[in-house]
N, C-alpha and C positions, 0 to 999 in steps of 0.2 A: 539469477534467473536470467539470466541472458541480457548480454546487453546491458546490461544493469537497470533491465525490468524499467525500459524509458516508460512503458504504458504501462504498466500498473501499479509498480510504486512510486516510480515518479509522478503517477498522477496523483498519489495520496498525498504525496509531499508536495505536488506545486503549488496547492490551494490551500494547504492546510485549514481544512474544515470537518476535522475530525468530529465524533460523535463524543468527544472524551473532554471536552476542554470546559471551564469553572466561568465563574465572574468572582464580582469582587468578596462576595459572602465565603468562596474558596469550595463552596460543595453546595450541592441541592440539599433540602430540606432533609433531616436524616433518614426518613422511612425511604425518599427516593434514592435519594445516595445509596446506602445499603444495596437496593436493587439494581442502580445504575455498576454499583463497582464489580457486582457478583457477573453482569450482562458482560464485561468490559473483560473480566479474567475468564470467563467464559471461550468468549471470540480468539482469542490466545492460545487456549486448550483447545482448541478446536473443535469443542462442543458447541456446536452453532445451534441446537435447538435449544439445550440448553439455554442459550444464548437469549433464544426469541420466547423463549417460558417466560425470563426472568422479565423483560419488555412488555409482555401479554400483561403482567401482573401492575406494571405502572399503567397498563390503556385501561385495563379494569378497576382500577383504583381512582386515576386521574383519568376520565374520558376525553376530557375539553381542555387538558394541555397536552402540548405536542413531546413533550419528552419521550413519551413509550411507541410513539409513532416512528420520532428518529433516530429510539434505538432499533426498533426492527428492522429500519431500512438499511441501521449499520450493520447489523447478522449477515441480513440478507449479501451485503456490497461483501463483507469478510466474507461470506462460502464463495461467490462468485467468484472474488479476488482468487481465494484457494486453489477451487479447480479451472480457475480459466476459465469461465464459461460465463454468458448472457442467460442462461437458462431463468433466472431469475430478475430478468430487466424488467419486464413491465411490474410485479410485485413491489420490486425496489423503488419505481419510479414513484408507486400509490402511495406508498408513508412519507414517503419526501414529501408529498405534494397534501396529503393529512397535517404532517405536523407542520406545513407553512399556513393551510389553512387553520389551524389551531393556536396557530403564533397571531395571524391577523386579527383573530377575533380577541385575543387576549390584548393586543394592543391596541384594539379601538377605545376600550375601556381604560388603559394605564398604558398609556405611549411609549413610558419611562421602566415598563417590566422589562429588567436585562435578562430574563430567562427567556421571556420571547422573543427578545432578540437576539439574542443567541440561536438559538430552534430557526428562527426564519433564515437567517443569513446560511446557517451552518447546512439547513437545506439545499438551498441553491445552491450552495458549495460542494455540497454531495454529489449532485448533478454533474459539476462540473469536472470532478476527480473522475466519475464514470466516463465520461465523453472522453476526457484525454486519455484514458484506458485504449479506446478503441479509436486514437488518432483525429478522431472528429475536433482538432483543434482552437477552431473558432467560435463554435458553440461551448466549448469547454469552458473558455476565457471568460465568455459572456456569464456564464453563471458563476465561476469561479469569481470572479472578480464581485458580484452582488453577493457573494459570500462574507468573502475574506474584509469588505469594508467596513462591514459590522466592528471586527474586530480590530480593525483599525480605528477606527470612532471609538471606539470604549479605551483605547492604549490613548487618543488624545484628550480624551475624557481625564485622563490621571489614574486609570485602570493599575493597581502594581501587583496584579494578579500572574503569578509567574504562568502559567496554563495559557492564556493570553499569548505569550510571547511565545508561546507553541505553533500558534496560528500565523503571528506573524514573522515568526524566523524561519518557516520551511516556503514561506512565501517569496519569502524576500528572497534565499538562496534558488528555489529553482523558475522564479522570475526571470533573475540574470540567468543563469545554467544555459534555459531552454534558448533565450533569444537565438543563441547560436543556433538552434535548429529551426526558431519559427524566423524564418530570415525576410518575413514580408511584415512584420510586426518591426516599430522604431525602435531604438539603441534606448535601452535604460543603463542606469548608475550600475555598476555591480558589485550587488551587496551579500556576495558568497559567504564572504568571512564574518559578515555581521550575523548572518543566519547561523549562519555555523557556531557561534561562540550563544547567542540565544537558545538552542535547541541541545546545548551541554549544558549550557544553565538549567534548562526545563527538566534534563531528563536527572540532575541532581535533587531538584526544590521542588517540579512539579507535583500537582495533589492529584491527578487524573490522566495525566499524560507522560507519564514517566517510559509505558510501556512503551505508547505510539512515537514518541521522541527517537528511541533506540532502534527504532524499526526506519523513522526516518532519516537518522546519520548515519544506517548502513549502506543506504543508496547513495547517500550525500558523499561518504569518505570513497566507495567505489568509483564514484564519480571522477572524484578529485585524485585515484589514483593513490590513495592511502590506506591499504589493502592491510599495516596492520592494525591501524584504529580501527577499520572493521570488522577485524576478525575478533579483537578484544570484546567488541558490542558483542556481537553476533556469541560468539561462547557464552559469554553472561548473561544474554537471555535463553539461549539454550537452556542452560543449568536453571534457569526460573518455570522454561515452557518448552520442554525439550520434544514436545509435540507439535510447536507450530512449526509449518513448513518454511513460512515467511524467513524465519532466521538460519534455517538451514540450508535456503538457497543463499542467502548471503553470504554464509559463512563459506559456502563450496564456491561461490565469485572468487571470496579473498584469497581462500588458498589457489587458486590459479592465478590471479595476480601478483603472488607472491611467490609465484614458480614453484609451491611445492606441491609439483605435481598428483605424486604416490597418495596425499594426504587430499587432495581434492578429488582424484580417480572415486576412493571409499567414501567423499561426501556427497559426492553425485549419485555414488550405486546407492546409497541409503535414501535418497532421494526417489530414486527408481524405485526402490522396493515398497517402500511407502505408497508410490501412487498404482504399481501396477495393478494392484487386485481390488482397485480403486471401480467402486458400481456406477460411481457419477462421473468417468473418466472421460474425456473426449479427446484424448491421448497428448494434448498439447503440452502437458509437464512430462509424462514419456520421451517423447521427441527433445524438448530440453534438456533430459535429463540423460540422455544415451551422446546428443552432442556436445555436452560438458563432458561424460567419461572419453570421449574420440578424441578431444582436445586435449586433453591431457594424455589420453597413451599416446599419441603421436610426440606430443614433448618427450614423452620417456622412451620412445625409439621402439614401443610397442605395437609395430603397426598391422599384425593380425590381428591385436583385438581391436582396434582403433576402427580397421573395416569393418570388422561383424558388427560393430556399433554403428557404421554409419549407413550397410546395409540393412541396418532392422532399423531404422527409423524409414523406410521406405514400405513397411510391411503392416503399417497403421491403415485403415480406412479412415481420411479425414475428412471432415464437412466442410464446403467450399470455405466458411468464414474464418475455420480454422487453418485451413491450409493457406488463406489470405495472410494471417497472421504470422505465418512461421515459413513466410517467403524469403527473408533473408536467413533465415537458417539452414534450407537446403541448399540456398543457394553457398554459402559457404561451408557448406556438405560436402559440395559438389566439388570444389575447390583444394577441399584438405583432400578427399577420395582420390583425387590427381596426384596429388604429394605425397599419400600416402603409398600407392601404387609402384608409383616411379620409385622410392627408395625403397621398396621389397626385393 
């Protein structure tokens, strides 16, 4: 996804406060489990109603805990994630802020319910994955960090719940990662590689995060510039969920980091094709997905197609917050269009 998607998967990674992670019991009680795994394969498939049926079914079963609250608010964050769009913030915000009110009142009564602590923490953490989405950095941290402490407390608690160390190894790795960009934020330890070896453990042992694991070491290994550990992720859940987009933007990263070009060109155009005749489109995966194919024809010396691609990303109608967002992409639109030019 460009960039290696700093704001949107790397916000899911920096907090790790996914809607997917256990305590020590290893699952919810089975009727919820059941619901919770079908919501979780759901979001994958990209049936996000789906998704929020299977969530309806735990707020009408369990009214007064917060579980079916903070799986709708995960649906809701996965469509938005999907198509790049806010459309769905203020709804997202509502079950975040349900199922923390639902967690408080459950722990007034049992202080010691590690399911609502989980729900409360994992809340605010949800918050915070949003905000770093859309660069609002310091509000991000603020919740992300009343997130992810939870789960830090229960790992010093004696927690040896692998799901756990889900939360705390994508934290730990894009903790360090990011300082490099929040350059007004103090020097921490950097615990890249610990995250990194936590979050292949998880995605081998984990009971609930096996998926969200694989989605977070594709960011992580693009990061790191290990384009073919991501391409291996990235095939392998394809072949599981060869509908979600998430791993087929990864995988179209890896093959351009890995210079093969010819093979990224057709991961990109599948990409494109997928979202064009997209009804919920606000064209920002378009525009991504026409300057991943430019990138790559100009690698392969193809520079008529290379233009047509960089001239139709100028032929979108975009909404200011969009066109905010995909500033540094014309802007190196702008730049290949020169290069590409000159060697015509």
């Amino acid at each position: 996804m460009r960039k290696i998607e700093m704001i949107s998967i790397v916000c899911a990674a920096l907090f790790a406060l996914c809607p997917f992670a256990a305590f020590a019991q290893q699952t919810l009680p089975a009727d919820m489990h059941e619901i919770a795994v079908k919501s979780i394969d759901m979001v994958f498939r990209e049936d996000f109603r789906g998704a929020e049926a299977e969530a309806q079914k735990l707020i009408r079963a369990y009214p007064d805990h917060p579980a079916g609250y903070f799986f709708m608010a995960a649906a809701a964050d996965a469509w938005m994630l999907r198509h790049q769009s806010n459309r769905r913030e203020a709804e997202f915000y509502r079950f975040c802020d349900q199922a923390i009110e639902r967690a408080e009142k459950v722990l007034v009564g049992n202080p010691s319910d590690e399911w609502a602590r989980f729900f409360l923490g994992g809340a605010d953490g949800y918050k915070g994955t949003y905000e770093v989405r859309y660069e609002r950095y310091i509000t991000g941290f603020r919740f992300g960090w009343k997130g992810v402490s939870v789960f830090l407390k229960m790992a010093s608690e004696g927690s040896k719940n692998p799901d756990i160390q889900f939360g705390i190894g994508t934290y730990d790795y894009w903790r360090s990662a990011l300082m490099k960009l929040l350059w007004f934020m103090p020097g921490v330890e950097d615990k890249r590689a610990v995250g990194i070896e936590k979050l292949r453990e998880v995605r081998r042992n984990g009971v609930y995060t096996k998926t969200p694991a694989s989605m977070v070491l594709i960011d992580i290994y693009i990061n790191e510039n290990r384009f073919q550990d991501a391409l291996t992720v990235a095939d392998d859940m394809i072949r599981a969920y060869p509908r979600a987009l998430v791993f087929q933007w990864g995988r179209a990263q890896a093959l351009q980091g890995l210079k093969r070009h010819e093979d990224a060109v057709a991961a990109y155009r599948k990409i494109f094709t997928r979202c064009e005749n997209d009804p919920n489109s606000n064209f920002y995966n378009l525009v991504q997905a026409r300057m991943g194919m430019a990138r790559n024809m100009a690698a392969l010396g193809q520079n008529a197609e290379a233009l047509e691609q960089l001239n139709a990303m100028n032929t979108y109608s975009l909404a200011k917050d969009i066109r905010k967002r995909l500033e540094s992409v014309f802007s190196e639109a702008n730049t290949l269009r020169r290069r590409v030019e000159r060697a015509s």
